[in-house]
C-alpha positions as CSV (number, residue, x, y, z in Angstrom):
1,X,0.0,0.0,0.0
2,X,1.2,3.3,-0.8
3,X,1.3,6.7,1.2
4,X,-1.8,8.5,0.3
5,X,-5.0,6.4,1.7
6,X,-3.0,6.9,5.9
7,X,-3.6,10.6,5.4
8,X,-6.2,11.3,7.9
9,X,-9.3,14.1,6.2
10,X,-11.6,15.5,8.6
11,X,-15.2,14.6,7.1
12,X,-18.5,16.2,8.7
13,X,-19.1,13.8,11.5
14,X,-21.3,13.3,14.1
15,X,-21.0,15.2,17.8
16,X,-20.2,13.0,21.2
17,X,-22.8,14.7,22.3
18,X,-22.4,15.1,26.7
19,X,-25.6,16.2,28.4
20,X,-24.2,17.3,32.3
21,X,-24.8,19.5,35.0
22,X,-23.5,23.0,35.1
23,X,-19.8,23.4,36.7
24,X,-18.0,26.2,38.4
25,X,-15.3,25.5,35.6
26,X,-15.8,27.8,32.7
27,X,-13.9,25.2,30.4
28,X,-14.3,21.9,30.3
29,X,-11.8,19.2,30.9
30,X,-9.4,18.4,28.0
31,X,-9.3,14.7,28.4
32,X,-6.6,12.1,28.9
33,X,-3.2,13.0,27.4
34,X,-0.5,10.4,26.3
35,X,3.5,10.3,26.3
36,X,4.8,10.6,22.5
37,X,7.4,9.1,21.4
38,X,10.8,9.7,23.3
39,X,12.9,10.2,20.0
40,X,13.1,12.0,18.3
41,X,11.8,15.3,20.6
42,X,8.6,14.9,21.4
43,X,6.9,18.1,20.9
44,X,8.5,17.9,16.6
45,X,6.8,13.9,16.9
46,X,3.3,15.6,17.4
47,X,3.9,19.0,15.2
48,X,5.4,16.2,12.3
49,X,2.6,13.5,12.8
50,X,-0.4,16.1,12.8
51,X,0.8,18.0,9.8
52,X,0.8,14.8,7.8
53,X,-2.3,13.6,8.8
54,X,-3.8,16.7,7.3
55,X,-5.2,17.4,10.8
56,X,-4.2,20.9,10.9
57,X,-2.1,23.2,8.9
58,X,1.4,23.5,8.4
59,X,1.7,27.0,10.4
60,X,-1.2,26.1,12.6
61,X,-0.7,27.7,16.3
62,X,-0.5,25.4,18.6
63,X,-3.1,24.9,21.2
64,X,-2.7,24.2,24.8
65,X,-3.7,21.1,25.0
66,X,-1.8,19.8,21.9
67,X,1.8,21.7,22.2
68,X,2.8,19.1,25.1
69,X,1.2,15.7,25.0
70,X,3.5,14.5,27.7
71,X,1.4,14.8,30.6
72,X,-0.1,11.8,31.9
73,X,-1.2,8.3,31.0
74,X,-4.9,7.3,31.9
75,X,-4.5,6.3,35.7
76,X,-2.6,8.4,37.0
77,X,0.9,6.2,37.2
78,X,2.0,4.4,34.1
79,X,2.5,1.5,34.4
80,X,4.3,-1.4,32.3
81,X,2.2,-2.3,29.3
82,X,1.0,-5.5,29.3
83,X,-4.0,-15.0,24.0
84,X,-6.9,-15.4,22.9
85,X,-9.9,-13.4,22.9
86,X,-12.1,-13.2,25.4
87,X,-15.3,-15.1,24.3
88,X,-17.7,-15.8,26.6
89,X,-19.6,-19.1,26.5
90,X,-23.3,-19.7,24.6
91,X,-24.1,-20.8,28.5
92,X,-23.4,-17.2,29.7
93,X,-26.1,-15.7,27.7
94,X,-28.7,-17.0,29.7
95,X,-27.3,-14.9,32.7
96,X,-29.8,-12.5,33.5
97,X,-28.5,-9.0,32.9
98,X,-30.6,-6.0,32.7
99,X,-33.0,-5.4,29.7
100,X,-31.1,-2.5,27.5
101,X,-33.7,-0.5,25.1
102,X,-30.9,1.6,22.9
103,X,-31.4,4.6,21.3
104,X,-28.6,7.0,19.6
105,X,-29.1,10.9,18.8
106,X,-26.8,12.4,16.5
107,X,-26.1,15.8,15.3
108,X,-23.6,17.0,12.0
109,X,-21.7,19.6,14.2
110,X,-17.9,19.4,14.8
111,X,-17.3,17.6,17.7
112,X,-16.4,19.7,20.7
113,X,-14.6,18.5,23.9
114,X,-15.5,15.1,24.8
115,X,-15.7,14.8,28.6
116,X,-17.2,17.3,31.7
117,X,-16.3,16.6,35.0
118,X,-18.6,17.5,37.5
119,X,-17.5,19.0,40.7
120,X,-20.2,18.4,42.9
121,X,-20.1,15.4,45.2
122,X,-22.5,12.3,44.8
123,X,-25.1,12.4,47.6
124,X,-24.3,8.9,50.0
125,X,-27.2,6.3,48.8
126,X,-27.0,2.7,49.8
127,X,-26.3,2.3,46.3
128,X,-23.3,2.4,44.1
129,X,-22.9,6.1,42.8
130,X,-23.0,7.7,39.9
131,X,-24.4,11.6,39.4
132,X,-26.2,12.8,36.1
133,X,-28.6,15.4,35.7
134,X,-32.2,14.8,34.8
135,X,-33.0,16.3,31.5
136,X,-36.3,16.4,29.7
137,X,-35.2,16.8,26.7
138,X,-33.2,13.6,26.8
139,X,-34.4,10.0,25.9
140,X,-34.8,8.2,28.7
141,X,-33.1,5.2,27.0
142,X,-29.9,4.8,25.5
143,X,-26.2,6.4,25.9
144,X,-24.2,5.5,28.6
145,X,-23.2,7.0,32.1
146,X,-19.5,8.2,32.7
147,X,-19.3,7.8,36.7
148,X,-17.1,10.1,38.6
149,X,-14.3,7.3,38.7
150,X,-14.8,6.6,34.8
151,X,-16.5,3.7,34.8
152,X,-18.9,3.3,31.5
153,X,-22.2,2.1,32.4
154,X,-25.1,2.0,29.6
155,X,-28.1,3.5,30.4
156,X,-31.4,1.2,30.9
157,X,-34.3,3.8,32.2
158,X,-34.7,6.5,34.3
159,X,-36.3,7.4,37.7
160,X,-37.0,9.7,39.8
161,X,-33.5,9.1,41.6
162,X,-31.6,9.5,38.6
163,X,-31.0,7.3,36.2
164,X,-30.8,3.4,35.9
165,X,-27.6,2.0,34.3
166,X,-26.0,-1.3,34.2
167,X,-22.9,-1.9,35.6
168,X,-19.7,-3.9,33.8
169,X,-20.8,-7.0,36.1
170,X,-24.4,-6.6,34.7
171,X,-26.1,-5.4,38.1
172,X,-28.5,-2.8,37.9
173,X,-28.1,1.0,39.9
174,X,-29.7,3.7,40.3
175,X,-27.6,6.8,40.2
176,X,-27.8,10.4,40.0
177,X,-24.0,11.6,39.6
178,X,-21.2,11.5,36.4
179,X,-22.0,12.3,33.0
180,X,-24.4,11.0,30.4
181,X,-23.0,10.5,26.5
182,X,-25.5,9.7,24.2
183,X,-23.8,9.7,20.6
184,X,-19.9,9.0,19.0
185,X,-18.0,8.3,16.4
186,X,-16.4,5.0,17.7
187,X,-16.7,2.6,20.4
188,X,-13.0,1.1,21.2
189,X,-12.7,-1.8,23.5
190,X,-9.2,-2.3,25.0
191,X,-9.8,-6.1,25.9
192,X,-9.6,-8.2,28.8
193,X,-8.8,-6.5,32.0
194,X,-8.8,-6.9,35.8
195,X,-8.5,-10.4,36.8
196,X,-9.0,-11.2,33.1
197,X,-5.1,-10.2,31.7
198,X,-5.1,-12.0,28.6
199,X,-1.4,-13.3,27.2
200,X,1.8,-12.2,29.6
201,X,5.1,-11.6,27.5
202,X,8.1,-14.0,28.7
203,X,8.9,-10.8,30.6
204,X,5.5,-10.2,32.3
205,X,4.0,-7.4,30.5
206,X,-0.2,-8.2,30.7
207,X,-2.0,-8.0,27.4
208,X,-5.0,-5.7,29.4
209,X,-2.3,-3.2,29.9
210,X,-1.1,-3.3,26.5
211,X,-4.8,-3.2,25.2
212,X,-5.5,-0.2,26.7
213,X,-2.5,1.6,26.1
214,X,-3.2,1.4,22.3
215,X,-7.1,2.4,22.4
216,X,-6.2,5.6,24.3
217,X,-3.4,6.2,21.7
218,X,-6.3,4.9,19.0
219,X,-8.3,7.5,20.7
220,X,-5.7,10.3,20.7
221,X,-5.6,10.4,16.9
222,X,-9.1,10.2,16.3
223,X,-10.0,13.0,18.5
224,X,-7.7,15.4,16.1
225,X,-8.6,13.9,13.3
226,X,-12.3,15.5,14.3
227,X,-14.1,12.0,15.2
228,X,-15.4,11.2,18.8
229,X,-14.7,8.3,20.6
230,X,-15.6,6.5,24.0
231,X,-13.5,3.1,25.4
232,X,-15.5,0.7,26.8
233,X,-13.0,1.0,29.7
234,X,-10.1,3.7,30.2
235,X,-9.0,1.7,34.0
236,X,-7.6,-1.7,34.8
237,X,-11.5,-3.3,35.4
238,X,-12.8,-6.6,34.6
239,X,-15.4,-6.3,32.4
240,X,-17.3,-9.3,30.6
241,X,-18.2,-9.4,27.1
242,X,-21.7,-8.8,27.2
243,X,-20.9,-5.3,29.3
244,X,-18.9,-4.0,26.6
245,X,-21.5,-5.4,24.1
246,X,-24.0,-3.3,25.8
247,X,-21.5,0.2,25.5
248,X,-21.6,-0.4,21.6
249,X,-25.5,-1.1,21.6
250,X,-26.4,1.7,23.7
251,X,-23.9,4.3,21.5
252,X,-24.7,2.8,17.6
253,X,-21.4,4.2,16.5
254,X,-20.2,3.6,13.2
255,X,-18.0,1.2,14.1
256,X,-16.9,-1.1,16.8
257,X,-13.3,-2.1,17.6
258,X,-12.3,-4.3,19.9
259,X,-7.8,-4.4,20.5
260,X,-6.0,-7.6,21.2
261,X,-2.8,-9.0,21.6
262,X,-2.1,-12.4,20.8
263,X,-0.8,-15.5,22.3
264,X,0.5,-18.9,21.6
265,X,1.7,-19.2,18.3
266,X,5.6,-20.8,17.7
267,X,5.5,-20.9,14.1
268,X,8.0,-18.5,12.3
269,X,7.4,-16.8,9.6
270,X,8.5,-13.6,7.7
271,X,5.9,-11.1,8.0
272,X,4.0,-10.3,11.2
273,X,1.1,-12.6,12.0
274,X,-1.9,-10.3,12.6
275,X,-5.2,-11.8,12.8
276,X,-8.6,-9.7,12.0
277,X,-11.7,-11.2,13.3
278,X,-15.0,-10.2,11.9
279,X,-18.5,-10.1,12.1
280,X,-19.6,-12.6,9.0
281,X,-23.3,-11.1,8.5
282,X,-21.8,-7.4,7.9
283,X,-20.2,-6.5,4.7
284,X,-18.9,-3.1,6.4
285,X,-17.4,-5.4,9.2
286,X,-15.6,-7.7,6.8
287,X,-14.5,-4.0,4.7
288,X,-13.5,-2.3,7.7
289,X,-11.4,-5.9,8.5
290,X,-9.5,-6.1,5.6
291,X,-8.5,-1.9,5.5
292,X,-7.7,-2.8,9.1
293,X,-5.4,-5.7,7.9
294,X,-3.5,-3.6,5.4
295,X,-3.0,-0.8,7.7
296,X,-1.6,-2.5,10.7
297,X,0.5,-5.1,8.4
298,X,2.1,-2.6,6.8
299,X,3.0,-0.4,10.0
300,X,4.5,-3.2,11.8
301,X,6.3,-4.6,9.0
302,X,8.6,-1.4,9.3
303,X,9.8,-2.6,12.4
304,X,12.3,-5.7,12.7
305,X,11.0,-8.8,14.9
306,X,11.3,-12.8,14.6
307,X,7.4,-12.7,13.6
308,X,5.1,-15.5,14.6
309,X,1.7,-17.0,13.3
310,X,-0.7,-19.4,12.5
311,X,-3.1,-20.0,9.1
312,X,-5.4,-17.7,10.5
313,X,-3.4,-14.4,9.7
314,X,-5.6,-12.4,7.6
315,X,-9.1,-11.6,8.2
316,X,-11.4,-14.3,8.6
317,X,-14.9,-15.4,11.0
318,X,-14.6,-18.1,13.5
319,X,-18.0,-19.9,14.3
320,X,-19.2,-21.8,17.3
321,X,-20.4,-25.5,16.3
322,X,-23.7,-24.3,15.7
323,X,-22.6,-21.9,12.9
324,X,-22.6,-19.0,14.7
325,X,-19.9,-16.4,15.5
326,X,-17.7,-17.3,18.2
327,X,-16.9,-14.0,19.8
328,X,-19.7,-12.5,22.1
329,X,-18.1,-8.9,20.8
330,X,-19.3,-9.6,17.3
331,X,-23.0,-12.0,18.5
332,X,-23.9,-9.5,21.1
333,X,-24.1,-6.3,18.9
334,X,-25.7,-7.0,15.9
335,X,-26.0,-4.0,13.3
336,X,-23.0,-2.5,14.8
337,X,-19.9,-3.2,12.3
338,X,-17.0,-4.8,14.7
339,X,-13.9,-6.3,14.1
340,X,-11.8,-7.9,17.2
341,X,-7.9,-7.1,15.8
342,X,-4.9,-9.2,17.3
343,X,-1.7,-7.4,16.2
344,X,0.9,-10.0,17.1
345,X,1.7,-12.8,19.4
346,X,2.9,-11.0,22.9
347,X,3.4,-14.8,23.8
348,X,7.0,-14.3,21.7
349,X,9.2,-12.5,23.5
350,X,10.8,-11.0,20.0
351,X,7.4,-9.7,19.4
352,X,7.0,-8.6,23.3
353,X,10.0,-6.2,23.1
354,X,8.5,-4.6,20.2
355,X,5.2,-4.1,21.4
356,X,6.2,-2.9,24.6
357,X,8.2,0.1,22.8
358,X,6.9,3.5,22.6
359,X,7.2,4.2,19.2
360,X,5.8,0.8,18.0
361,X,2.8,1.6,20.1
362,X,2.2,5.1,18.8
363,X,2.5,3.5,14.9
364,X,-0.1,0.6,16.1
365,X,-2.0,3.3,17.2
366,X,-1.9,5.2,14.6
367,X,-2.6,2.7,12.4
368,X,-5.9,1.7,13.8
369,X,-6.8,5.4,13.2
370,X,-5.7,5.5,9.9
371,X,-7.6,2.4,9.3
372,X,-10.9,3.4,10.8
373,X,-10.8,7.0,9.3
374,X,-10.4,5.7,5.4
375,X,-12.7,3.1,5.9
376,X,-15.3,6.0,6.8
377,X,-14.4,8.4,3.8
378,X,-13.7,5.6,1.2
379,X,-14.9,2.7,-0.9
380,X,-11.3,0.5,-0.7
381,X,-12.3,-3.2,-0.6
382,X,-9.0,-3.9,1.8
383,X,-7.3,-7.1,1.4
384,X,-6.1,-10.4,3.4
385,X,-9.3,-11.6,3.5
386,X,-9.5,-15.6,4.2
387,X,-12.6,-18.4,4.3
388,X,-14.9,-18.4,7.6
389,X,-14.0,-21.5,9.8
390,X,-15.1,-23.8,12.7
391,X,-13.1,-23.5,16.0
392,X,-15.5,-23.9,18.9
393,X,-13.0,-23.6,21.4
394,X,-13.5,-21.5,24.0
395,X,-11.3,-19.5,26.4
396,X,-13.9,-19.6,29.5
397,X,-13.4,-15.9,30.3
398,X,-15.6,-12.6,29.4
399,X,-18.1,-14.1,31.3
400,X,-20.6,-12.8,34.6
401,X,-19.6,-15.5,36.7
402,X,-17.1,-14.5,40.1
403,X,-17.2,-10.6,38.5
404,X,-16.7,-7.8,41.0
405,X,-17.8,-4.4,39.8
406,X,-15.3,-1.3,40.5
407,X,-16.1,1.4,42.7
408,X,-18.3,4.1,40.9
């Protein structure tokens, strides 16, 4: 693949739209900001990248909140980044979890700053907390909740306490404190999580940390490329398959990624062994796959490692024995394009040390991005595509059972 289809454009796109309480603040918060690359300087790294993205001019001033994006990683401390996909087992769907009716309102304007933290302090219920104003405007359906402590919990009715949401163990509160999102661009799932770590590198580093470090960095470049995003989880929570199922339903974005790291594979070959896993009934899901494909393959390949994979690498659907899809990401939210991408195997430790390095993260990153934004503003087919097949085996994780919800 050439240059020109990873230039980012900036297409009319639709608002995350915040409805939340007034604040003393007269601006808004500006969101989570990541550590660019170390080398070269940092500040010339952002400058560079933007300017070839096409997300703002050459001689553009630079803003506050984009002239140093060396300020903090989600969480407060970073931490050291961390095999197969969560899929939760047909038995798990016949946990009860609370009915979800989902609605999505959308509007054409630029998007404006994403997030609003309130600065008032949750009245003390016997119930977990989480604080949004009643609006009458508003559907009573739909969106999700951002609690004070970030936890995304979709939004199931309304009372007159607040609002009922489900939480990412599938219990049911009512709350009356955070902020309610009703619309974006892009759900992004950073999987596993909590308990749930997914592979460990030779060397210890979890896949859950890994995942997430990429969706904020995903979620970094989409943000100036004028799309708005939410992540199904921006801490280090457990959080089964059919919660973050419920995020993409309640949102209807136009697309729904879920990031993975891989683990397992011994078998060398000469190009890396990414694996794109997609829902078979959508067209646009299989599309967005095989840009996907292109666009990660050819990021990584830059970069020197002793690849790994299995027949599998390219983009593909793997179905249960009944001939249904596998993952719970792609059976649970039907209508909502989603594609589960596994970069590489963090199982090999050449592979490990790449993945764990800061430049190689912001490129995987960035090519996500890339991906997702010329899949919205183009027709390209994408490539690597392979036949569906049988592989009914399951992990046993991403399910309800022994799942402890975070503090709100």
């Amino acid at each position: 693949m050439g240059e020109a289809h990873s230039q980012l454009v900036r297409p009319p796109v639709g608002e995350r739209t915040v409805l939340t309480a007034d604040v003393d603040s007269a601006e808004p918060s500006a969101g989570r900001a990541l550590a660019a690359p170390s080398a070269p300087d940092a500040s010339e790294v952002v400058e560079l990248a933007l300017a070839d993205l096409g997300m703002i001019p050459d001689e553009a001033p630079a803003t506050d909140d984009e002239a140093d994006p060396e300020v903090e990683v989600l969480g407060a401390t970073e931490r050291s980044l961390g095999a197969a996909v969560e899929d939760e087992p047909e038995a798990a769907s016949t946990t009860e979890t609370p009915t979800t009716t989902t609605t999505s309102t959308t509007t054409t304007a630029a998007p404006t700053t994403t997030t609003t933290t309130t600065t008032a302090t949750p009245t003390t219920t016997t119930e977990p907390e989480v604080v949004v104003p009643i609006d009458d405007e508003a559907p009573d359906t739909g969106g999700v909740l951002i609690s004070p402590r970030g936890i995304v919990l979709p939004v199931v009715g309304r009372s007159s306490n607040g609002w009922r949401a489900m939480t990412p163990c599938g219990n049911e509160v009512t709350t009356d404190a955070g902020d309610r999102v009703v619309s974006v661009d892009f759900v992004i799932d950073p999987g596993h999580g909590g308990s749930e770590t997914g592979a460990v590198s030779p060397g210890g580093t979890l896949e859950s940390d890994l995942n997430l470090r990429i969706a904020e960095i995903v979620e970094w470049y989409l943000d100036r490329a004028g799309y708005s995003v939410l992540l199904t989880r921006t801490s280090d929570i457990r959080m089964p398959l059919r919660s973050r199922a419920e995020i993409a339903n309640a949102m209807q974005p136009r697309a729904f990624i879920s990031i993975h790291h891989n683990g397992g594979a011994t078998r060398r070959q000469s190009t890396p062994g990414t694996e794109m896993f997609v829902d078979g009934g959508n067209p646009e899901a299989k599309r967005l796959g095989g840009i996907l494909f292109e666009e990660l393959t050819n990021r990584l390949s830059a970069f020197d490692a002793e690849w790994v994979g299995t027949v599998h690498n390219g983009v593909s659907t793997r179905l249960n024995d009944n001939g249904d899809d596998l993952y719970g990401i792609h059976r649970f939210t039907p209508g909502v394009p989603s594609v589960i991408t596994e970069a590489g195997y963090l199982s090999n430790a050449s592979e490990a040390a790449l993945f764990t390095d800061n430049d190689v993260q912001w490129a995987h990153g960035r090519a996500i991005a890339d991906g997702l934004v010329r899949w919205a503003t183009s027709a390209d087919a994408g490539s690597g595509y392979l036949a569906d097949f049988v592989d009914p085996t399951s992990s046993g994780t991403g399910g309800f059972q022994g799942c402890v919800d975070p503090a709100l």
